[in-house]
C-alpha positions in Angstrom: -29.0 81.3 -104.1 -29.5 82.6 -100.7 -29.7 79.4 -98.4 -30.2 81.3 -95.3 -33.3 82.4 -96.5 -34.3 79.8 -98.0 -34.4 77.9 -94.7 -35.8 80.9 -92.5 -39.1 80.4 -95.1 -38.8 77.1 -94.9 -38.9 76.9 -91.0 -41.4 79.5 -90.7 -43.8 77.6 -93.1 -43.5 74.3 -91.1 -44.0 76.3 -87.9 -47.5 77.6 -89.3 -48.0 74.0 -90.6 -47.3 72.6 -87.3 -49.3 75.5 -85.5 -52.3 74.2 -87.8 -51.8 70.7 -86.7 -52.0 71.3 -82.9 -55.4 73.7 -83.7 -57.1 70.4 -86.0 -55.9 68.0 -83.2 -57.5 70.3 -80.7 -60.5 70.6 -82.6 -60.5 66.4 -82.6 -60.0 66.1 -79.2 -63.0 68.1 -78.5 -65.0 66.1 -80.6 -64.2 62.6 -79.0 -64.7 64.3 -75.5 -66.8 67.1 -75.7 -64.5 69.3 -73.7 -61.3 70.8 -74.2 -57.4 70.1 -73.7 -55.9 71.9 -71.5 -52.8 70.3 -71.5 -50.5 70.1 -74.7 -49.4 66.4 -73.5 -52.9 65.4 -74.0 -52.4 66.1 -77.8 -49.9 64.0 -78.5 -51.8 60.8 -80.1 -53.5 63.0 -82.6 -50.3 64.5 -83.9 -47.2 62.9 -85.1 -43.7 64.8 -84.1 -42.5 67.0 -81.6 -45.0 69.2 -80.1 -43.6 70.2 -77.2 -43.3 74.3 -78.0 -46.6 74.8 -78.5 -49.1 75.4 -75.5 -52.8 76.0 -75.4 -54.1 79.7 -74.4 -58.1 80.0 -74.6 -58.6 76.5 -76.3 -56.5 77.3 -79.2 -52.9 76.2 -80.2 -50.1 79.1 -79.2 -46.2 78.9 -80.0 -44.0 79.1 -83.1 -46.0 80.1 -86.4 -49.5 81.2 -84.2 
């Protein structure tokens, strides 16, 4: 068994996973007030973990996995 790879899928599944997490708690955020973040620090109460690689570029999540 190759472990190395196994981990290198493994990270770059939960980077995508994580990518799709900032996008849906961007997409919640503009629900509850009708305009956009535009800072990733105003995400942080609709995600759990560390989101701090991950930026927003044209309302939309960028960073690992995008």
């Amino acid at each position: 068994m190759n472990t190395d790879s196994v981990r290198g899928t493994a990270v770059t599944v939960a980077s995508q996973a994580s990518c799709r997490a900032v996008d849906e708690a961007i997409v919640g955020y503009l629900a509850q007030h009708d305009t956009t973040p535009t800072a990733i620090g105003q995400l942080q109460p609709w995600v759990r973990g560390d989101i701090s690689a991950y930026r927003i570029v044209k309302g939309r999540a960028a960073g690992p996995g995008c």
